[in-house]
C-alpha positions as CSV (number, residue, x, y, z in Angstrom):
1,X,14.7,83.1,179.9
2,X,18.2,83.6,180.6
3,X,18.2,87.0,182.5
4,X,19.7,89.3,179.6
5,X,16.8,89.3,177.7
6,X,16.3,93.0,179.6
7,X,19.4,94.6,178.6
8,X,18.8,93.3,174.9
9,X,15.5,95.1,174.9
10,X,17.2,98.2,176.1
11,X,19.1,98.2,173.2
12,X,16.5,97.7,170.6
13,X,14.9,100.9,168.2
14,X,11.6,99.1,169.3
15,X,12.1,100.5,173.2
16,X,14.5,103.2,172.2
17,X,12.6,105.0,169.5
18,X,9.2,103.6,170.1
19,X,6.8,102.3,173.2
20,X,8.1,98.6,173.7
21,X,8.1,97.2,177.2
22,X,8.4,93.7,178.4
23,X,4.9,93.2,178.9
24,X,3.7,94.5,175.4
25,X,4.6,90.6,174.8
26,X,4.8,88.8,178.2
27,X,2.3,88.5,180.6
28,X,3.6,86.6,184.2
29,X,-0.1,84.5,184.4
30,X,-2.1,84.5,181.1
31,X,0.6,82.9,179.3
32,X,2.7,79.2,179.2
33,X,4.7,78.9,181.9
34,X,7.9,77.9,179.9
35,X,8.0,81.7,178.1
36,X,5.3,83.4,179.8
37,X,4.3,84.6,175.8
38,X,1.0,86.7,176.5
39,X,-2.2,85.2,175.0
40,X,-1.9,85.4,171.3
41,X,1.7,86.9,170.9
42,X,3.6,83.6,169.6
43,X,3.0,84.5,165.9
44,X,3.4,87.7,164.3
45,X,1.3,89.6,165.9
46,X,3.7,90.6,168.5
47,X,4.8,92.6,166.4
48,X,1.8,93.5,163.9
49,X,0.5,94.7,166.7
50,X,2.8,98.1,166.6
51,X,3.9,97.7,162.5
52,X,0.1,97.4,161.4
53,X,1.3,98.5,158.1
54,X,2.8,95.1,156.9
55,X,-0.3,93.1,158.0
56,X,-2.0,93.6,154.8
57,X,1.0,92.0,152.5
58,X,4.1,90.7,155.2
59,X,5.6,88.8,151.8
60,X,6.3,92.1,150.3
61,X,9.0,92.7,153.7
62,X,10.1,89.1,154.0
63,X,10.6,88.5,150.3
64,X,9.3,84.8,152.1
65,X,6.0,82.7,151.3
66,X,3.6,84.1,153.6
67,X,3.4,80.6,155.5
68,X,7.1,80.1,155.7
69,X,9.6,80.3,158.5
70,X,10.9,83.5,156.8
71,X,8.1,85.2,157.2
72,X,8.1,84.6,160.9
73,X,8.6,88.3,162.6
74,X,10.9,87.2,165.3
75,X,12.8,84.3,163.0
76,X,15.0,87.6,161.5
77,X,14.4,90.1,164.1
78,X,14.7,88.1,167.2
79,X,16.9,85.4,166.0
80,X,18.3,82.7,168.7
81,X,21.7,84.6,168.9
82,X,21.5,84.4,173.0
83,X,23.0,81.4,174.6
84,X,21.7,79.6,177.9
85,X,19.9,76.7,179.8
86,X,22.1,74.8,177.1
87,X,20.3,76.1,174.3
88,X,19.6,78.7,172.1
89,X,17.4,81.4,172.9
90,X,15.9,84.4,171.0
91,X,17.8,87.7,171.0
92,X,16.0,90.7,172.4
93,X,17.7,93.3,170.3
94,X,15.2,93.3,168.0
95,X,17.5,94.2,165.0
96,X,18.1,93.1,161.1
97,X,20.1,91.1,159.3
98,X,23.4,92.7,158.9
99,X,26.5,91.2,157.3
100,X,28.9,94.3,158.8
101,X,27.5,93.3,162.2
102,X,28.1,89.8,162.0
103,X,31.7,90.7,160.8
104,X,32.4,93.7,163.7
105,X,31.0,91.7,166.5
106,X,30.8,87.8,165.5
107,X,27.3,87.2,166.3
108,X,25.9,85.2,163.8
109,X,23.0,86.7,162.0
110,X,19.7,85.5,161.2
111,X,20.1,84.2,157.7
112,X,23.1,82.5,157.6
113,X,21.3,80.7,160.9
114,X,18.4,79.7,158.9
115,X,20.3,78.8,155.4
116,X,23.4,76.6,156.8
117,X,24.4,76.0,153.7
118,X,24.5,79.6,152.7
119,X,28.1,81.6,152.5
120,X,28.4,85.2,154.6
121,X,29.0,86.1,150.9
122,X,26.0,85.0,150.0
123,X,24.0,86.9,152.6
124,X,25.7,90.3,151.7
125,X,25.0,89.7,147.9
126,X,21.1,88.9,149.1
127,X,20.4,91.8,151.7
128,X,22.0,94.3,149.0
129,X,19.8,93.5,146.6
130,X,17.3,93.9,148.9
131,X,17.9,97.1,150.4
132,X,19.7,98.9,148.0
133,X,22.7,99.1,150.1
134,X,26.4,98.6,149.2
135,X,27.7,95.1,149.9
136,X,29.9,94.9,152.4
137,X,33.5,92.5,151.4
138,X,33.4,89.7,153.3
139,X,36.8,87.4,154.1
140,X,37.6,84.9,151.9
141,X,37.1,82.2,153.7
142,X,33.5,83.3,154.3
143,X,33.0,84.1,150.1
144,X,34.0,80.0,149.9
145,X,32.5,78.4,153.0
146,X,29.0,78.4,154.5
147,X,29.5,80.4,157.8
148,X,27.6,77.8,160.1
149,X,30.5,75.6,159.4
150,X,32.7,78.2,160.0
151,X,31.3,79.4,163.2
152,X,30.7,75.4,164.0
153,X,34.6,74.6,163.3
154,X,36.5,77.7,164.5
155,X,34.6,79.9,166.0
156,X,34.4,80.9,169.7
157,X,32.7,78.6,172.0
158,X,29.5,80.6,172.1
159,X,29.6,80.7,168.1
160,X,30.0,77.1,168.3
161,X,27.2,76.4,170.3
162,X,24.8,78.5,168.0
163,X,26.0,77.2,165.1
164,X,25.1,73.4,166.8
165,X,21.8,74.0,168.1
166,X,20.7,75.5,165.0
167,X,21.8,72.5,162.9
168,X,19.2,70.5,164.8
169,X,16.5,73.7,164.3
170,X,13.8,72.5,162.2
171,X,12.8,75.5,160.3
172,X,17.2,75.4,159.2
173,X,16.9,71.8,158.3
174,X,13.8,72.4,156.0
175,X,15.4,75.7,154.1
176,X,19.1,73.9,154.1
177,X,18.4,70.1,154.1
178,X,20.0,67.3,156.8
179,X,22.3,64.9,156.6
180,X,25.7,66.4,155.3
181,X,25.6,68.4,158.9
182,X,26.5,64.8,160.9
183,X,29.8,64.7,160.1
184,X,30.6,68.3,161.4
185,X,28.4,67.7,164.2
186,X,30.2,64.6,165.1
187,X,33.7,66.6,165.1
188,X,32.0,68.5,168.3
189,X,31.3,65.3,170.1
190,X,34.6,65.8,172.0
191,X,34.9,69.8,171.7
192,X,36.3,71.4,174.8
193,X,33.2,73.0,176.4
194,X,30.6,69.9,177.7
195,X,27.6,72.5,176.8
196,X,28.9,72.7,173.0
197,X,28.8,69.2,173.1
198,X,25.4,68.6,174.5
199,X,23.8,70.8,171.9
200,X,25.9,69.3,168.8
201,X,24.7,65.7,170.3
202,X,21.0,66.8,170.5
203,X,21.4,68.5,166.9
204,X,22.7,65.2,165.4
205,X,20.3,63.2,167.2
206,X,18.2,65.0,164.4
207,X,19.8,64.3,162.1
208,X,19.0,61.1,159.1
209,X,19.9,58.2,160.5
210,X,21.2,59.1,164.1
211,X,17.8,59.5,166.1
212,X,19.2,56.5,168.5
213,X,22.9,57.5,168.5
214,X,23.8,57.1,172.1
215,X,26.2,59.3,173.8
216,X,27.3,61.1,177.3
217,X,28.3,64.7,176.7
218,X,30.4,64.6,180.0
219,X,32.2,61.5,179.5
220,X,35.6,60.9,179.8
221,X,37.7,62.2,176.6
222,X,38.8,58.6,175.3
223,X,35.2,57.6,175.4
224,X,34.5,60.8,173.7
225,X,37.1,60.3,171.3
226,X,35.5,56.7,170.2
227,X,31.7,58.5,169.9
228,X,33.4,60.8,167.7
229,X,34.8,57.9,165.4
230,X,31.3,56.2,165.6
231,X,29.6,59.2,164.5
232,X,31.7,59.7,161.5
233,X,31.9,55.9,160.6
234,X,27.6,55.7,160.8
235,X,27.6,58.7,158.2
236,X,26.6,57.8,154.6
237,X,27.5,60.6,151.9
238,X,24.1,62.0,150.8
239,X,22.3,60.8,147.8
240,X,19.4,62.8,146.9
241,X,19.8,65.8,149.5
242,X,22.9,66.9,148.4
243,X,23.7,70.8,149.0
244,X,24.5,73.1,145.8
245,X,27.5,74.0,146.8
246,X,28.9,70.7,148.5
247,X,32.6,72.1,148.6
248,X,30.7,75.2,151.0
249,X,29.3,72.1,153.6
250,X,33.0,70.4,152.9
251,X,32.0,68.0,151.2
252,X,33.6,66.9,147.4
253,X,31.3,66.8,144.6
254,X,30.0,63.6,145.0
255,X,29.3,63.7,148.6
256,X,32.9,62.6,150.2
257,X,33.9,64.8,153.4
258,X,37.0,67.1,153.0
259,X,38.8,65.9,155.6
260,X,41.7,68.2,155.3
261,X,39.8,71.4,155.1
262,X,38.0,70.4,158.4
263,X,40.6,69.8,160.5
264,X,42.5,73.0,159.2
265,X,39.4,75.0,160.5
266,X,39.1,73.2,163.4
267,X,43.3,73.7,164.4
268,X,42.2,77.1,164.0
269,X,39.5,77.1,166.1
270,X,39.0,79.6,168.9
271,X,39.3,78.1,172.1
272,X,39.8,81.7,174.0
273,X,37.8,82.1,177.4
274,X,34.6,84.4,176.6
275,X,31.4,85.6,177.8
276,X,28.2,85.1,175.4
277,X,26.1,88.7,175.1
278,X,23.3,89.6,173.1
């Protein structure tokens, strides 16, 4: 835990509006040391516990297989929007996927966290359809390019440092596929904050190909410089996993990286002093 986890709780209609405490899902000594999850709350019955009404058919609210990561409660309620211990942790706001959010506060939401390769665009077109509920317009950038490499290349340091560890998330790499996220990875090898660069080594580290790439997150910049250059000359364009929309992942049509696009995002890129809440 990183010690916010509290004040995102406060926040949530499950405390506000209902009987949620910290211990309706932690327990300090019947539980794993590492989250202190009581006995039996990993899965969805956290929250089954209190919505008993989607028990009998949870596809029908995830529009997921029932065995999937999407239908995983706390994968789009509790998504790892919280940042610390140089990682991603789960947000305890308890909220849904919202496209206006995402565009009013910058916090990446679930979805587009899950499908990488996804646009914001794309998200807004799916939860309208969904709920019923006008889309929201979205900037262009964000109707042409999928918003983890967006939040990956330009965004603030904390966006930056979702958007990495999440390209190593497996439950990501199995709804978006691996291998075209190496060479935006490899870009971060010498971002400005060492923590961004930890978690964009130990995402490509997951990545095809680079499971024994070697590399020291708080090395000197010139050596950082020539990881960069290694990482980008070990990619291969992908052959069979390549993304539907390659131009959204910046890549051409037959695999090649757009070189040109990414360093425009990343001479954008955000590099203002900030603060990561929930």
């Amino acid at each position: 835990m990183t010690g916010r986890e509290y004040n995102g709780l406060l926040e949530s209609p499950c405390y506000q509006r209902g009987e949620m405490s910290c211990v309706s899902c932690h327990s300090m000594h019947k539980s794993d040391p590492d989250d202190q999850l009581a006995h039996g709350m990993r899965g969805n019955q956290a929250c089954l516990q209190c919505h008993v009404e989607m028990a009998a058919d949870i596809t029908r609210h995830t529009r997921h297989a029932a065995d999937s990561p999407g239908s995983n409660c706390t994968n789009c309620h509790m998504p790892h929007t919280s940042y610390g211990l140089l990682k991603a942790i789960r947000g305890h706001t308890i909220e849904t996927p919202d496209v206006a959010t995402t565009l009013a506060t910058g916090r990446p939401n679930a979805c587009n966290l899950c499908h990488l390769d996804k646009t914001l665009d794309w998200t807004a077109e799916q939860l309208a359809d969904r709920t019923g509920q006008a889309k929201p317009t979205v900037p262009g950038e964000h109707r042409t390019t999928a918003a983890s490499a967006l939040w990956l290349l330009k965004g603030d340091a904390g966006q930056r440092a979702l958007a990495a560890w999440h390209m190593g998330w497996q439950p990501a790499l199995a709804a978006s596929g691996s291998g075209w996220q190496s060479p935006l990875l490899a870009e971060l090898l010498n971002d400005p904050y060492s923590a961004v660069r930890y978690m964009a080594h130990k995402a490509l580290a997951r990545q095809p190909g680079f499971g024994e790439f070697e590399y020291d997150f708080v090395a000197d910049e010139p050596a950082r410089l020539a990881k960069r250059e290694a990482a980008l000359a070990k990619w291969k364009p992908p052959t069979g996993d390549v993304p539907g929309n390659p131009a959204g992942v910046l890549l051409s049509a037959d695999g090649l990286r757009l070189t040109n696009r990414v360093q425009r995002l990343i001479q954008t890129r955000d590099n203002r002093p900030m603060r990561l809440r929930e």
